[in-house]
ZALUMDO-54871 format. One record per atom (N, C-alpha, C): x, y, z. Coordinates in steps of 0.1 Angstrom, whole numbers, plus 5000, padded with zeros to 4 digits. Atoms other than C-alpha are relative to their C-alpha. Last residue first. Layout:
XYZ...
***
This chain:
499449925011540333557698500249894989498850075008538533417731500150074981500450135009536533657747501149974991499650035020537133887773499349874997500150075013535433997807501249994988500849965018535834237834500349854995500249855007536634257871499450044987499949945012536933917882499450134997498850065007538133757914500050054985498949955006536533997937500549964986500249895006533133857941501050084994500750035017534433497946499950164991501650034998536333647970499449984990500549964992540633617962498450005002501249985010542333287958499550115011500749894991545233267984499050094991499450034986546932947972499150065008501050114993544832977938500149965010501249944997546833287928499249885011499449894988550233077928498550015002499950124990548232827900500350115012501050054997547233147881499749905012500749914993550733287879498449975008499050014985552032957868499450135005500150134991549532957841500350025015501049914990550333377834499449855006499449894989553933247826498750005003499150054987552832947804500150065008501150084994550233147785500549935009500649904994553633377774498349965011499350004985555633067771499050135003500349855002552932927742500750065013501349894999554032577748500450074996501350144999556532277731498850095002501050015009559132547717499049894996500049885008561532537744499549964983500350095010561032267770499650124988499050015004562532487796500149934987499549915002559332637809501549994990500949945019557532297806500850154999499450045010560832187831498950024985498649965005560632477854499849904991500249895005556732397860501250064991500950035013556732057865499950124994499250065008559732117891499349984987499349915004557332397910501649904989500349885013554232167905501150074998500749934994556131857923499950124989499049855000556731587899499350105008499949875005555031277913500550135000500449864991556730997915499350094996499549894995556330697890500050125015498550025005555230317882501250175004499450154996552130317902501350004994500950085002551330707894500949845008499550074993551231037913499849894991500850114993549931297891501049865005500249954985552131647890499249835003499050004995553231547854499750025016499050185001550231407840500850035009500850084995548131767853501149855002499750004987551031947838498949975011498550054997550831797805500150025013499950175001547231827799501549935007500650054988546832197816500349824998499950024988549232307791499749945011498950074996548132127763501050055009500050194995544732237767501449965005500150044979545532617772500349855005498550014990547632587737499850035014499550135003543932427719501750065011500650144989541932707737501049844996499850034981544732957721498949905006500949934997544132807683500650075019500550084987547532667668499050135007501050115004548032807634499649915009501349885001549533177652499349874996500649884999552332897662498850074999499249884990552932617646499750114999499849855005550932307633501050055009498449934998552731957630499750144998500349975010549031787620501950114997500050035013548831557641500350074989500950085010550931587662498750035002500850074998553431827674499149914992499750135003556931927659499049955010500550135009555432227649500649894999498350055010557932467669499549954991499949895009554032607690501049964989498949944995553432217695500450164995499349875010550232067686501050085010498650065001549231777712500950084984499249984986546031947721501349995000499049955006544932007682500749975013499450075010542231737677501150064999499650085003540431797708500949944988499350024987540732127717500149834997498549965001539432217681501149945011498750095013536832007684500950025000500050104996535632167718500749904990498950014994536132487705500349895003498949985009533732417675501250015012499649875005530832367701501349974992498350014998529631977698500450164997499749924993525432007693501650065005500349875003525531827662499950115009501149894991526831517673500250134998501650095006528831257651499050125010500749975014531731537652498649954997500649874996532331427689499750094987501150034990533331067680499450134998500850105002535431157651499449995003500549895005537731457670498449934990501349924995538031197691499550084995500750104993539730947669499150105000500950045013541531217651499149945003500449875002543331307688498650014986501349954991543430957696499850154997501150005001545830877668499050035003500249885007548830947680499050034994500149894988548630607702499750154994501450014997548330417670499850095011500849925014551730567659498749995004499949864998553130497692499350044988500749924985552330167693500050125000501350065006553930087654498850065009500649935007557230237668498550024993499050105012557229997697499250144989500850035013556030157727501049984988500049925009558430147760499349924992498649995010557629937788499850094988499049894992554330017809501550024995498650064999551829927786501150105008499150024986548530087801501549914999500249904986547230247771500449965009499549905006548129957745500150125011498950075000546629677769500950154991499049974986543429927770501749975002499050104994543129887733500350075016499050085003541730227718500649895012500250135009538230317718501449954994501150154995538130527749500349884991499350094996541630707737498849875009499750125012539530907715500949905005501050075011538131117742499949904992499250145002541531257755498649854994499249975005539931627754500949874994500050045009537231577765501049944989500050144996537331707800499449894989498750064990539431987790499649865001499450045007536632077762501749955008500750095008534032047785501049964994499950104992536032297807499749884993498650095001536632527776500049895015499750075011533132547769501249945003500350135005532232637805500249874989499650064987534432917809499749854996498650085008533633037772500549895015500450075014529933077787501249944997500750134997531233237820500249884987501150024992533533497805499149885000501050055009536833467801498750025002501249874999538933717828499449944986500049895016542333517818499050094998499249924995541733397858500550074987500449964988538833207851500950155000500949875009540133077818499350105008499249935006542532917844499550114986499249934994540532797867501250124991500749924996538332647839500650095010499849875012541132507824499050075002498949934999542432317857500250154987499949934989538832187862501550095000501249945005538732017831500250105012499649905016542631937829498250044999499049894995541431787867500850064986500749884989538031607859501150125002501249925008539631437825499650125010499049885008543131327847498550044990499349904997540731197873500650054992501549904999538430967850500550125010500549965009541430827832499050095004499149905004543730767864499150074986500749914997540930577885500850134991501950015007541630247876499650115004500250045013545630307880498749984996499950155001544930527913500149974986500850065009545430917911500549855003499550164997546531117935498649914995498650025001546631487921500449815004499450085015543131537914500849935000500350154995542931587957500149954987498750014994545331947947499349825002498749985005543332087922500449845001499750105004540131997942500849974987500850144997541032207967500049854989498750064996543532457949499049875006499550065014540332587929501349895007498449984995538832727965500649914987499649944986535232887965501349965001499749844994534732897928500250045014499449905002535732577920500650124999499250054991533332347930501250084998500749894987531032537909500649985012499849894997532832447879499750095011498649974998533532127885500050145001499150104986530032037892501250095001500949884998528732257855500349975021499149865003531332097838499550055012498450044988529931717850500550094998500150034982526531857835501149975009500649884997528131987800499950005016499049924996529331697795499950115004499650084985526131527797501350075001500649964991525031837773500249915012499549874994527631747747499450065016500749875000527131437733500450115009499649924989529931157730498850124997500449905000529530857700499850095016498549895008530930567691499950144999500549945010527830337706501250134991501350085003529130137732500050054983499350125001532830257740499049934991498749985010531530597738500449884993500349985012528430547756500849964989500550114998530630397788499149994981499050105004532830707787499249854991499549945014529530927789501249904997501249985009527730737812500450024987500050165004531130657836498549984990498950045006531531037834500249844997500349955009528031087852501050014991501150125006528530787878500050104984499450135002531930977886499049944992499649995011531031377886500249854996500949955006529031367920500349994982500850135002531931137933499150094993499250135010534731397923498949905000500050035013532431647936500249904989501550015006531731557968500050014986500850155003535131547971499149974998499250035015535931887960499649855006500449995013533131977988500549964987501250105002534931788015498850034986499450165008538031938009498749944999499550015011536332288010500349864997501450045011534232208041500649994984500750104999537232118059498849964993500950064988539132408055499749844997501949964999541932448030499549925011500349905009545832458034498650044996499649904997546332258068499650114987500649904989543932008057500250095006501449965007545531938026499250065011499549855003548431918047499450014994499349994986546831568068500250194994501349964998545531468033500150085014500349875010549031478016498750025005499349865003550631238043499550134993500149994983548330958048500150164996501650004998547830888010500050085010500649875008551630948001498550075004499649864999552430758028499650104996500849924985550330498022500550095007501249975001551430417987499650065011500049915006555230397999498750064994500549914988554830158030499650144987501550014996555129778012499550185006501150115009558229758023499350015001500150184994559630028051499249934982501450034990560630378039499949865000501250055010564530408028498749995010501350115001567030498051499250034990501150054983569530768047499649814993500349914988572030878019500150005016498649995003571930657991501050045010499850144998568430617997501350024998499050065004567931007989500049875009498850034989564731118000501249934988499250055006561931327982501249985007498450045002559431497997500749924996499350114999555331558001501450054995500550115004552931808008500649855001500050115009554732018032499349884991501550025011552332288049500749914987499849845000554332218084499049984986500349934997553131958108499950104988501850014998553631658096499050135000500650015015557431808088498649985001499749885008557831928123499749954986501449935002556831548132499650134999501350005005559531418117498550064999500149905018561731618130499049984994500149844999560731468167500150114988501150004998560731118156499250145000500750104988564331128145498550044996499150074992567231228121498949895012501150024990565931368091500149885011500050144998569231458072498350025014499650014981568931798052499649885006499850134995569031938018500449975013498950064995568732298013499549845005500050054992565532387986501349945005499550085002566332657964499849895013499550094989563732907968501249884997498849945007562933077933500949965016499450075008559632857938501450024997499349905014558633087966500849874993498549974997557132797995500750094984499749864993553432807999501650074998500749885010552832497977500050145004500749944992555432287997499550084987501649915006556332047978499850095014501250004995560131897993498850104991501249945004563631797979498850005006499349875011566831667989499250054992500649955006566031478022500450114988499949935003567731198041499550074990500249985014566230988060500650134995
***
């Protein structure tokens, strides 16, 4: 096989990776070994993987170097999680659909999981978010933009309280897409201009649902109706820019986009973090680049997260 790209999360992004033919049994298992997540082959090249093999590779493969990067109890904790968070996310979704309405304090409870799973190794269940099944892609990309904005208000020195809010509001944040057409949501060919308009909707949607309830903190609206706000203003809905975009609404649509992009799906690869990274950096005037930069700082950090007790020094509050 030959190879023209690899994940490693240890590897300096300013690295260029050299391309190189994988010749036998023996290389291969130097790759098994090293803290490779996953790779990219040229067919053009080499060989191709066998029929039928490409799901299970990924599977096999990323749990193997998962275990080289965290212990045993960590993976096993972020999994505990994921199922600890499932029945309680299938309550609240399930509501939604029912009754048109999302409260706060069940959210709250699947925050209060993610967040605690969190403070001993963030990269854990980061990194298990990442392989997402088609019936599993909605209730993982909520847990991991919840969990990815708690890590990261973590590391802006937030305190607790806002911590929480803005997790809630991670894993909310797509809310309004319960009550639209699955067939719509999982078309895999391009949307017809008509589709795409209804699709832009979910933001208003959810902002809808989570209005009918009086406990709903204001960030949590905001994060929901403005995620897809662009600093340039050519986001939707409302085409704000800049200083008129809240910062918990331009954490969201970081964490939103590079969650999608890093997630493995049925029809795609996934982008490795340091390629998902270069190209929201290049996408010029979609994020806040200065929240971008300390992002990517954040993720790095999470490699070699320091002691719980260390990790924060002081406090802010959101502005």
């Amino acid at each position: 096989m030959y190879i023209t790209d690899i994940e490693d999360p240890l590897r300096d992004e300013a690295t260029p990776v050299r391309s190189f033919l994988l010749k036998d049994e023996a290389a291969a298992a130097k790759v098994r070994a090293s803290n490779i997540i996953s790779l990219v082959i040229d067919t053009r090249r080499g060989i191709d993987v066998g029929a039928g093999t490409v799901q299970t590779v990924a599977k096999d493969s990323a749990q193997p170097n998962l275990s080289r990067a965290f212990t045993e109890t960590e993976i096993k904790q972020a999994l505990q999680t994921i199922e600890q968070t499932r029945p309680l996310l299938d309550t609240l979704f399930s509501g939604v659909r029912q009754n048109g309405a999302a409260a706060f304090e069940p959210a709250d409870r699947v925050v209060e999981q993610i967040a605690k799973s969190m403070e001993s190794n963030p990269a854990a269940l980061i990194g298990i978010t990442r392989l997402k099944t088609k019936d599993e892609y909605t209730f993982l990309h909520s847990v991991a933009v919840s969990a990815l904005m708690v890590h990261f208000a973590r590391f802006l020195k937030f305190d607790e309280q806002t911590v929480r809010i803005l997790g809630v509001s991670g894993l909310l944040h797509d809310i309004g897409k319960m009550v639209m057409p699955d067939a719509l949501l999982s078309k895999k060919g391009a949307l017809t201009d008509e589709e795409m308009a209804e699709i832009r909707t979910h933001p208003a949607r959810g902002y809808e649902l989570l209005s009918r309830q009086g406990d709903m903190p204001e960030i949590v609206l905001d994060v929901c109706l403005h995620h897809h706000e662009r600093i340039d203003g050519k986001g939707y809905p409302f085409g704000l820019a800049d200083k008129q975009i809240s910062m918990p609404a331009r954490i969201a649509a970081i964490c939103d986009v590079y969650d999608a992009m890093t997630s493995a799906r049925s029809y795609k690869r996934a982008w490795t973090p340091a390629e998902t990274l270069r190209m929201m950096l290049k996408s010029d005037g979609h994020f806040d680049r200065h929240l971008l930069a300390q992002f990517n700082a954040s993720l790095r950090a999470s490699f070699s997260p320091a002691p719980p007790g260390e990790r924060r020094s002081s406090v802010r509050t959101l502005q």
